[in-house]
N, C-alpha and C positions, 0 to 999 in steps of 0.2 A: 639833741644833735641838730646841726644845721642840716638841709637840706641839700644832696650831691650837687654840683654843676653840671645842668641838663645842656648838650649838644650835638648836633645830627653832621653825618660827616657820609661826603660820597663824591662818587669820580662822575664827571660829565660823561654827554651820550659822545659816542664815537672815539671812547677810550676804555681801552680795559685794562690797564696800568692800575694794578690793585697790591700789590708790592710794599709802595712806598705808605699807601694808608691804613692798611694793616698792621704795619710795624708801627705809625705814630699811635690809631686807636689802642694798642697794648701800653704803648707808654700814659697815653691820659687816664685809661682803668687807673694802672699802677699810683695814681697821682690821684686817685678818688673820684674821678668824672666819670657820671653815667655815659655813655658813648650811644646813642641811635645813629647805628651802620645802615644806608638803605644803599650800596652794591657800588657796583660800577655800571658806565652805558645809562646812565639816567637825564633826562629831560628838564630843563629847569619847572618845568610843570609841576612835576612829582615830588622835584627836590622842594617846593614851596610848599605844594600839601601838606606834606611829610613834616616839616618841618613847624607848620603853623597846628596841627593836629597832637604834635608832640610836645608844643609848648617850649620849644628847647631857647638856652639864651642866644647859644650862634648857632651858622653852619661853616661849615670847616669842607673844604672844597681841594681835593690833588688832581689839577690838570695837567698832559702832557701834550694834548693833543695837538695844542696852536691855538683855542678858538679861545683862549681866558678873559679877553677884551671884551667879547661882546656875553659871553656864559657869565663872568661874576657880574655886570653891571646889569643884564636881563635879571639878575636872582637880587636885586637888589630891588629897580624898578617893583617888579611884582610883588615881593615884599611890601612894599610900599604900597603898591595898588589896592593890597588886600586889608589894610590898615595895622600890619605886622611888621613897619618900620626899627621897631624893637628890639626884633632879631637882629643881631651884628652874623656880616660873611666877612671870615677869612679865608686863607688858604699858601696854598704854593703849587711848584711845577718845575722842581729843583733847575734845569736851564734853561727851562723851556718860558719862563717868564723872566723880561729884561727889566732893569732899576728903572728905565723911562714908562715901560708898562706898567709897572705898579705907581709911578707917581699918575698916571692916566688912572687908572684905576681905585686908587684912593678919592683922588678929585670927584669920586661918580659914587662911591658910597661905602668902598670897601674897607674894612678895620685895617688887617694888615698882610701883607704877602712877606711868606718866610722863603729864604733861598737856597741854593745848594749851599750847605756848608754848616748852616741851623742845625745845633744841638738840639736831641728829643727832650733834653730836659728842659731848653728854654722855650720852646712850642708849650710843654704842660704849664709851663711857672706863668707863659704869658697867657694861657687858656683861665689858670686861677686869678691871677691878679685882674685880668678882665670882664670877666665876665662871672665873679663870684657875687657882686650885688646886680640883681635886676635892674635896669633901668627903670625910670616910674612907665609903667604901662599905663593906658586908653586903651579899654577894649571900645572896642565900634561895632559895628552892625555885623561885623563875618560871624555867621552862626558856627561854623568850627573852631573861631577865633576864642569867642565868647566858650561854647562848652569844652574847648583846652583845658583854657585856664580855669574853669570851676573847678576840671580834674584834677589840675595841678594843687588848688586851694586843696583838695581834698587831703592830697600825696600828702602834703604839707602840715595837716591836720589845725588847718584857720580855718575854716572855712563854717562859716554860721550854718548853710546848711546839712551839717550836720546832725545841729539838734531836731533835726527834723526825721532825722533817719527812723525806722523800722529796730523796734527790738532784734538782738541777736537770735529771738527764736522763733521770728517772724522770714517769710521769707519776702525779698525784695523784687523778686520776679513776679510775684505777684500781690504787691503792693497795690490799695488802688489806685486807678488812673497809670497800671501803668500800660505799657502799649508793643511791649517785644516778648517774643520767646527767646528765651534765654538755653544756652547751649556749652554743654562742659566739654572739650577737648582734654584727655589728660593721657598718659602712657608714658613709656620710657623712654629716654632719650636717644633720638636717630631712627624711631620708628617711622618717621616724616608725618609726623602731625602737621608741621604749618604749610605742606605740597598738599595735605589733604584739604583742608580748610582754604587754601587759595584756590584750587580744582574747583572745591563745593561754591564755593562765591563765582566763580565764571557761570555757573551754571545758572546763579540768581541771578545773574545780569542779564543773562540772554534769554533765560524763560521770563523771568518775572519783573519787565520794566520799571516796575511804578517801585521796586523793593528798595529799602536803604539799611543796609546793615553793618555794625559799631563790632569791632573787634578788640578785644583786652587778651593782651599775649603778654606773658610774661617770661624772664628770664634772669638766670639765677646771680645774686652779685657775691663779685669776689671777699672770701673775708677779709673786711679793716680796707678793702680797698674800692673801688667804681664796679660797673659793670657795661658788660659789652648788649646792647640787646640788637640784637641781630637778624629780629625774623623779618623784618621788611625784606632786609637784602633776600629772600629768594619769594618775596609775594610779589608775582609778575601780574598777575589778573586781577588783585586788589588795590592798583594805582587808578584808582576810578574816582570820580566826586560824589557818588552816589556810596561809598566807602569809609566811615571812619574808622581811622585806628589807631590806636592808642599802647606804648612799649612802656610794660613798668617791672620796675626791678625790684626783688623780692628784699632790699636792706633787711639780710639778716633774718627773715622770718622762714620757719620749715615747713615745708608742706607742699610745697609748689605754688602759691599765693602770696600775692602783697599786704603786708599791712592795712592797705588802703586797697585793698579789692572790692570788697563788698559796701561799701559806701558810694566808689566810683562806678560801679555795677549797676545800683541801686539809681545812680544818674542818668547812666546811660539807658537804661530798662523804663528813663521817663521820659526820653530826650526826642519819642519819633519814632526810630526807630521799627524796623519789621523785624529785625534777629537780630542778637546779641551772641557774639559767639568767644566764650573764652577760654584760652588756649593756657593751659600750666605747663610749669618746668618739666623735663623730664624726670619723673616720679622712679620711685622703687616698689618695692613687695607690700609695704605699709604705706606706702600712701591714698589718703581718702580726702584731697583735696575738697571735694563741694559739700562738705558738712553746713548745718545751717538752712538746707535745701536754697543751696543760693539758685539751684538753675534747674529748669523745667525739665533737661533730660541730657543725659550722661553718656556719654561717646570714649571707650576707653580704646584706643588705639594701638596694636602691637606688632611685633615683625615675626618671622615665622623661628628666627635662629635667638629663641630664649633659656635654652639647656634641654635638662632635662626634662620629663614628663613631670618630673615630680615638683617642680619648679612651677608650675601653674597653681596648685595646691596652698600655695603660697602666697600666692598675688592676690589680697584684700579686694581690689576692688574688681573683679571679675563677681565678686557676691553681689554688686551692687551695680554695675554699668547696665545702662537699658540697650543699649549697641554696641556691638563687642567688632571692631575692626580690625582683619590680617592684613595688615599692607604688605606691599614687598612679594606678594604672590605668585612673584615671577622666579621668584627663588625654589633651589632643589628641594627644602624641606618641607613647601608650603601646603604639599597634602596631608602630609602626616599632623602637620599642626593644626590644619580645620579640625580635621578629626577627633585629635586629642585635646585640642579647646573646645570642641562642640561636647564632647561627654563630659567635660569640666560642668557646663554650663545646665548642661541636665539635671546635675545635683544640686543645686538649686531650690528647682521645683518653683522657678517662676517663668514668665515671659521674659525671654529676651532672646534679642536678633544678634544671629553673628553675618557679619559684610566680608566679602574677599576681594580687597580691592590691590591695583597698582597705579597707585595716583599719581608717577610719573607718564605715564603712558595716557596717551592723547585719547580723547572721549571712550576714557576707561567705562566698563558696565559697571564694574562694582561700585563706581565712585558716585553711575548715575541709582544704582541701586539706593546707597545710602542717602543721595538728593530725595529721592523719594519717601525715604521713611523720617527725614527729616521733619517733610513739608505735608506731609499727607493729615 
């Protein structure tokens, strides 16, 4: 199979008109396009990071705010600056963009501006016919430029360094030479694992200057259709340069993993790197994602409102998580569930720590709790 049509799509800062690109990101799934959503209120900063980190063919931009003149040809310039000329921006801003403003706008670098009136189905057909074959790429000097696309090579499975991979029953965290600790995020979904993991990164940012940490977050694609990956849009403290990260969709494989996880892991765990932290699907009762021992140590994350008692009795990988976290602890049930997952954890009869955090909540203890046993 060919490989989906990778593109990153987001609303400029000082607009939060999220409406309208909502409704078109459902139409591009529908039509087989990976979609990387990173929100609305975003900086053309970000959106270039974001974008050059992801590898994607375009960015696909909905402004309402007024400022599309000088925000798509700023996302252009940089683009360019950073030697990611390659990426094509479009976009629209149904009134809010006039016919003379997009002819300004094209002249400066832009593909194409859609308008009030554009069918969702001619946005995806002209998302496929555009941007289904790559342009010839030049990678240049951008070191996020460069290890993108080796990832992308990987997604793709061309990619010579392959043959160089680690046996399947080797583990690639600690491969020689390599140079990260490697970190499982996994749980159910909505338990807020990726509020967890953006929390825990603020904290590397501000205790540990010199840190650089690669994040592989994955999310689940629609059958026979694209997928939406979506965790940027709520990573607010992980829009940093000191930050990679990296959105891949699971085509079709079960487990909470890509295809191409453990090979791109296996890069990244050689890329620099001080932590590698990766984030799976939301998991059920049978899932045991980091088979393989891909990662140094297991973090299974959960909320307090999961049934019954008898319902933990169930969940596999509580046999196996080396940090057991209750998010959401701010909730009515949340004693009763320490409790009832801490005697879970006793039957065991190994080491392991359970966290009570609320990772929404501003310089949460539980969340500095868990920095700690991270890093310690």
């Amino acid at each position: 199979m060919a490989s989906p049509i990778r593109i990153l799509t987001a609303v400029p800062i000082c607009d939060g008109h999220d409406s309208a690109i909502n409704t078109i990101n459902l139409e591009f799934i529908r039509h087989g396009i990976e979609v990387v959503y990173l929100g609305f209120h975003r900086y053309v900063g970000d959106i270039v990071r974001a974008a050059i980190q992801e590898d994607v063919a375009a960015i696909g931009i909905s402004s309402y705010n007024g400022g599309h003149l000088d925000f798509f040809t700023d996302i252009v310039s940089q683009l360019t600056g950073k030697g990611a000329n390659d990426i094509a921006v479009f976009g629209g801003g149904g009134g809010t963009i006039t016919h003379d403003d997009a002819r300004q706008m094209k002249r400066k670098g832009v593909d194409e501006i859609f308008f009030a009136g554009t069918s969702l189905a001619e946005m995806a057909d002209y998302v496929k016919k555009g941007y289904g074959k790559r342009k010839k790429r030049r990678v240049k000097s951008n070191p996020d430029l460069v290890l993108a696309r080796k990832l992308t090579e990987l997604e793709e499975g061309a990619s010579r360094w392959r043959k160089h991979q680690p046996s399947k029953d080797a583990n690639p965290a600690r491969t020689k030479g390599r140079t990260s600790k490697v970190i499982g995020f996994t749980g159910p979904g909505g338990a807020g694992k990726t509020t967890l993991i953006d929390e825990l990164v603020l904290r590397f940012l501000q205790r540990q200057p010199k840190t650089r940490i690669a994040i592989l977050s994955h999310d689940p694609s629609v059958i026979g259709e694209g997928a939406l990956l979506g965790d940027r849009a709520t990573m607010i403290n992980s829009q940093d340069d000191r930050v990679f990260m990296r959105s891949m969709a699971t085509r079709g494989q079960a487990g909470g993993l890509s295809p191409a996880t453990e090979s791109c892991l296996a890069l990244l765990a050689h890329s620099g790197f001080d932590y590698v932290i990766i984030e799976t699907v939301g998991t059920g009762q049978e899932a045991l994602p980091f088979r393989n021992k891909l990662v140094d140590q297991t973090v299974l994350v959960m909320n307090p409102d999961y049934g019954a008692r008898l319902q933990l009795q169930k969940i596999v990988m509580l046999d196996v998580a080396d940090i057991v976290v209750v998010n959401k602890t701010d909730l009515e049930r949340a004693k009763a569930a320490l409790s009832e997952i801490e005697q879970r954890l006793t039957q065991n009869k190994r080491k392991q720590e359970i966290v009570a955090t609320v990772a929404k909540r501003h310089r949460d203890p539980g969340v500095d709790e868990l920095f700690e046993l991270i890093t310690k």
